[in-house]
N, C-alpha and C positions, 0 to 999 in steps of 0.2 A: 066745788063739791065733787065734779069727776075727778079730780086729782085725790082726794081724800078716799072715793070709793076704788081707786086704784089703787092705791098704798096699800090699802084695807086688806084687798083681794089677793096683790104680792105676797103681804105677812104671811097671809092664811097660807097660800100657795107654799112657799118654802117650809113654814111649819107643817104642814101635814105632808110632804118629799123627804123631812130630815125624819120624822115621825116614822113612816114607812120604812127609810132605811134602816133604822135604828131596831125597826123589831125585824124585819129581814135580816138583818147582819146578828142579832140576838138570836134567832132560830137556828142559823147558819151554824153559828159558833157551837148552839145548844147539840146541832145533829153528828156535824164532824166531830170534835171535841169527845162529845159523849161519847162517841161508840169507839175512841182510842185511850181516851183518861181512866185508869185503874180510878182516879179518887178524885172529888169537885173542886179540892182548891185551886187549880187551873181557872175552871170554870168562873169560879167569885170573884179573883183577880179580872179577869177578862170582862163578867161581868160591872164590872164597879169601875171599867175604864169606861165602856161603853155609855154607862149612864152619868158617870161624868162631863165626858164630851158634849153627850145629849143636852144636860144642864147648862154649857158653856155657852153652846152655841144660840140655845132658846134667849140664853140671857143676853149675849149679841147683838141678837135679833129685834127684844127687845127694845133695847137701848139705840138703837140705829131706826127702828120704826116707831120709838116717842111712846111706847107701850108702858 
């Protein structure tokens, strides 16, 4: 059972690290970006990697924690 509640607690741990950097690096992107891009499609590109990634790695994550 401690092993289970340790896995458990790992998953959570990296998912809410990649969580946090993912909106950190989205803010990031949101604040530079924005105040040199004449226009967003920069933006929606960058954004749409971002959440990609995001998608990839949960899915990972998933699959590696039996989720």
């Amino acid at each position: 059972m401690e092993t289970d509640a340790a896995e458990h607690k790992a998953y959570w741990r990296k998912n809410l690290t990649i969580t946090w950097l993912a909106l950190l690096l989205w803010a990031a992107v949101t604040v530079l970006i924005g105040l040199y891009a004449r226009e967003a499609r920069e933006l929606t590109v960058i954004y749409a990697i971002i959440t990609g990634l995001y998608g990839w790695y949960l899915s990972r994550q998933d699959r590696f924690y039996g989720c």
